[in-house]
N, C-alpha and C positions, 0 to 999 in steps of 0.2 A: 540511381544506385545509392545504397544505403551509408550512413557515414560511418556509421560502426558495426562493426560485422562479428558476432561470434557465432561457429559455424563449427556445429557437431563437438562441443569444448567438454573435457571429460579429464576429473582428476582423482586420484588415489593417492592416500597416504599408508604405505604398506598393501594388505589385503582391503583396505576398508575405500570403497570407492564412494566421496562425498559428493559430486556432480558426474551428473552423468546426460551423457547427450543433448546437451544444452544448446538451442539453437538459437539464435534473438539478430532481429538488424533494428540499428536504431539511426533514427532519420538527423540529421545536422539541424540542431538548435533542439534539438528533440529534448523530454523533462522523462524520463524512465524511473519508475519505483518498484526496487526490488522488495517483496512482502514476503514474509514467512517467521515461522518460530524459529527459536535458536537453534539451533544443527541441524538446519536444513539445507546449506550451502550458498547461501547468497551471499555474505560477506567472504566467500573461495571466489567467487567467480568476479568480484569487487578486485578481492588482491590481482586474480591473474591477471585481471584487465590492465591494473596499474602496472603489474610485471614483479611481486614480488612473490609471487608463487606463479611457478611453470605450470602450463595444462601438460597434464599424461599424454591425451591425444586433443587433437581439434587445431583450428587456427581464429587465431585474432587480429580483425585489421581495422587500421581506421584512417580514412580518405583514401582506401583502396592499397595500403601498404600494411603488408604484414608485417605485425609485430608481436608475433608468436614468442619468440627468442630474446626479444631486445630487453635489455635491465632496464631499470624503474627511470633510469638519470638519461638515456636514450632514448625517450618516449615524453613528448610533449602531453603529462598529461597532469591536472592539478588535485589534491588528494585533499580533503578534510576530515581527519580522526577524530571520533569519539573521544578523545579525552584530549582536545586540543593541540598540542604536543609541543604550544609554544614553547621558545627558547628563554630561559628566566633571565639569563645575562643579559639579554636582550630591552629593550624598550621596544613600544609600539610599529612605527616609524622602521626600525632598523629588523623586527620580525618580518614585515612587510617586504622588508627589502631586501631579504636575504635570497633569494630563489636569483633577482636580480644582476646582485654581486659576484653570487656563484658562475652565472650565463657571462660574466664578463663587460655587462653593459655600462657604458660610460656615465660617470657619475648625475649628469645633467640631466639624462633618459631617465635615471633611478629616482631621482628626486619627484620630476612631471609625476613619474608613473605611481609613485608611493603618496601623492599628496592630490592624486585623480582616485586614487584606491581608497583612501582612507575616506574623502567625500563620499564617495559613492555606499558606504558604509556607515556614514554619520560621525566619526569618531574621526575628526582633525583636530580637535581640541585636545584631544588626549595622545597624540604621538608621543610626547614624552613619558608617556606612564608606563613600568612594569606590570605582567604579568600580571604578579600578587595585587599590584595594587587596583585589580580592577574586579567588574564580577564575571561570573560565568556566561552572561550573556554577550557581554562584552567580547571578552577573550573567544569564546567562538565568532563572532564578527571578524576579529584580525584574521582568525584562520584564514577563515571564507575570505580575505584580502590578500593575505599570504600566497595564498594556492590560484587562484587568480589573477596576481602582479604579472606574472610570464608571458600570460595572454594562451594558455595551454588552449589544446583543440577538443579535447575532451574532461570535466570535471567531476567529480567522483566525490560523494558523501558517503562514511558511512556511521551511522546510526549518530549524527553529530548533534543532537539535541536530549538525547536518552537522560544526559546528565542532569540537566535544569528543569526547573520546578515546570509547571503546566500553563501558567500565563505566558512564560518569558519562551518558552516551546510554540504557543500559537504564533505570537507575535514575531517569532525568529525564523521560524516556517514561513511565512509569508514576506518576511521581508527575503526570505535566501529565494523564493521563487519570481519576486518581482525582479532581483536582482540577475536571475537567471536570462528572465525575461528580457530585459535589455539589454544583457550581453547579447544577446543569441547562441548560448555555449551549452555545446550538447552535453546532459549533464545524469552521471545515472546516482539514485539516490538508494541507500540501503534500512530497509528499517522494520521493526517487528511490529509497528503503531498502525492500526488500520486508518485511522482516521486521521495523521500523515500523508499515507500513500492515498488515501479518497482525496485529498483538499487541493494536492497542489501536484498533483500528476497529468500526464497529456497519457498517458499509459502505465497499467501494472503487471508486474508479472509475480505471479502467486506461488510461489516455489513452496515441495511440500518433498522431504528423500533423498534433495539431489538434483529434482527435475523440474521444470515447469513446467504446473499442471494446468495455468489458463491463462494467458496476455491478452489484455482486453485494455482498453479505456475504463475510468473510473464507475460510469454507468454502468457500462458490460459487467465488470465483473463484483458489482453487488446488487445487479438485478436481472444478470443471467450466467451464476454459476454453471459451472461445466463440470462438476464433479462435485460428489458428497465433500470434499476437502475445503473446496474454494468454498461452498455454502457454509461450511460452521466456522471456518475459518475469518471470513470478512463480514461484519456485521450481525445481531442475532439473528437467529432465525427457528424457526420450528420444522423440524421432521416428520411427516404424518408418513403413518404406513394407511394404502389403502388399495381396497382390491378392486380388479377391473371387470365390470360390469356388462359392457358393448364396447368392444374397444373399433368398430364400424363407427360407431358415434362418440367415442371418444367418453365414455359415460362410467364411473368410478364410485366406489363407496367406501363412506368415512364411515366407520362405525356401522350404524344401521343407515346412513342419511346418505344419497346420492347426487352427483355433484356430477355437472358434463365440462371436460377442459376444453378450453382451444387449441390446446398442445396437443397433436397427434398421439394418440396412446399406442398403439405399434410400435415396433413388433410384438407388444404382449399381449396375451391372450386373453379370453374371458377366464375368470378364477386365479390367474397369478397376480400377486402381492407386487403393487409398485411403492417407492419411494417417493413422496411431493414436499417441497419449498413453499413456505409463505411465511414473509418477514411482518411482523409482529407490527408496524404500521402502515400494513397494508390493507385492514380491514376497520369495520365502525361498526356500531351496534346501532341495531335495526332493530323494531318496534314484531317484527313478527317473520318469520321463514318463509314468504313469500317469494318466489321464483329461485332458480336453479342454483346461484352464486350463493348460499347461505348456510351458515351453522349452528346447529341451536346446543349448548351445551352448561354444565353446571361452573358454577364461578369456584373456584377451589385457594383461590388467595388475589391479593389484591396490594400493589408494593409503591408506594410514592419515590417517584424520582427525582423531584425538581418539575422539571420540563413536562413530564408529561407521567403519566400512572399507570404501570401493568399490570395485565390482569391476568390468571390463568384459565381457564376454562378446560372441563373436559369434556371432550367426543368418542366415543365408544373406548377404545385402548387407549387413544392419545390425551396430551395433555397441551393448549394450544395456549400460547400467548397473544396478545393483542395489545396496543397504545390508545390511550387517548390524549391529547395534549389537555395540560391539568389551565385550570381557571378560577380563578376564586367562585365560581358559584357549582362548577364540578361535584358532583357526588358518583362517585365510581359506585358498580354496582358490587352486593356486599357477596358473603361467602355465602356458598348455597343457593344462592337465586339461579333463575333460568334466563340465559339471553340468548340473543340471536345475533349471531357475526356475520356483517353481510361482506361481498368483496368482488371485484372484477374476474372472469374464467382467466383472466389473464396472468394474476396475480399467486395464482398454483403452479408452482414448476417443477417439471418431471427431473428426477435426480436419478440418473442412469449409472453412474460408475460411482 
């Protein structure tokens, strides 16, 4: 049985319905990331879980009790906001220990527990420090202490790194998933960063309207989108339109140049226009269009990235990106020339909806 259950959850504010039929179970100790752009409804479905917005319809349980109804202080469950929200009168030590205080626990539990929490986060040296006086990466740690002192059965982020710079984000991502990890606390995380929800998820769920349009594991869902959304949505990718040739053989054409998938082409027929996926380092350049996997097309720009160098090339309408990872003795081919992109049948994928 699932540990956390939302089950047909659907809210409206006024006329305007921002989730809608949202169905998810998520397993105990489980790592959940909710992905999507801003107004899409994934930080609605974050509050209702926590209890501070009621679902319209649907129920919410977890370890098989509903707690559709229950306020936010009735619900064991631990919260880390985006903007931190520590307490400034507060010192480290005594933010830590406030969830503690409130539950009543006697002062000798609060101490063990605040000074187990603060190790466990690195930051025992600094219990006596404010707020102010520390950085952002910091003070998100106390959260992530704060909201975990209780020993809650489910923990809840949302977007709690957005605010810090991009090192102190890699580095704070991986320590809040390690530390996930050794709780075993099932924990769903909210966030618009694709490469957040790739690095430190057991599962995502790709919300696009209201709804979610694909939950998959991190693989699944940026190397077998289920919808035009999820594909442009998680990672780049290129969109070829290309019309179906034999679709008995699965046999399609880019431009003028034909190409056979592994992906069953049905139900479309010979002459209708389908949609194909293929992520830009998913192909290399090949000395000559030999055998069925290959593209021969004109180089049309050429962009240094650090890591690795794009290229665009065009095939009849389309215009297709590629990688190569860059090297000091790299010479990317230039504008105008003719290359050939080779790649696995596997590597094309049909984009139905």
């Amino acid at each position: 049985m699932s540990f956390l259950t939302l089950s047909n959850i659907q809210k409206s504010f006024g006329p305007v319905q921002v989730v809608k039929d949202f169905d998810m179970a998520i397993e105990k100790g489980e790592f959940v990331s909710f992905l999507g752009p801003s107004g899409c409804g994934k930080t609605t479905v974050l509050r209702m879980i926590a209890g501070f917005e009621t679902p319209t319809g649907g129920t919410i349980t977890v370890a098989g009790r509903d707690q559709t109804s229950l306020k936010p202080n009735q619900r064991n469950i631990g919260m880390v906001f985006q903007a931190y929200a520590l307490f400034p009168n507060m010192n480290v030590a005594e933010n830590v220990a406030f969830g503690l205080k409130v539950a009543g626990k006697p002062k000798a539990e609060i101490d063990a527990r605040v000074k187990e929490m603060l190790g466990l986060i690195h930051l025992g040296h600094l219990a006596e420090r404010y707020p102010y006086q520390m950085s952002g990466g910091q003070q998100q740690r106390v959260a992530l202490a704060r909201a975990l002192a209780p020993k809650p059965q489910v923990l809840l982020l949302d977007e709690p790194l957005s605010a810090l710079d991009a090192k102190i984000r890699v580095s704070l991502r991986e320590e809040i998933r390690q530390i996930q990890q050794q709780l075993g606390i099932t924990t769903v995380f909210v966030t618009h960063d694709q490469e957040e929800a790739l690095s430190i998820s057991d599962r995502i769920v790709v919300m696009n309207a209201g709804r979610a349009d694909q939950i998959g594991t991190p693989a699944e869902i940026y190397n077998r989108p289920s919808t035009r959304f999820v594909a442009n949505f998680v990672g780049t990718l290129n969109l070829i339109d290309a019309k179906v040739i034999d679709p008995g053989e699965n046999r399609i054409a880019i431009g003028d140049q034909g190409v056979t998938l592994r992906e069953p082409v049905a139900p479309a027929k010979a002459g209708d226009t389908i949609s194909l996926a293929l992520r830009p380092e998913a192909g290399s350049i090949a000395p000559d269009a030999k055998g069925e996997t290959a593209l021969t097309g004109e180089v049309v720009s050429s962009n240094f990235l650090g890591s690795v160098i794009r290229t665009r090339m065009k095939v009849g309408e389309s215009v297709i990106s590629f990688d190569m990872f860059n090297s000091p003795g790299l010479v990317p081919p230039a504008v105008g020339e003719t290359v050939t992109l080779r790649f696995t049948a596997g590597d094309l994928l049909i984009i139905r909806d």
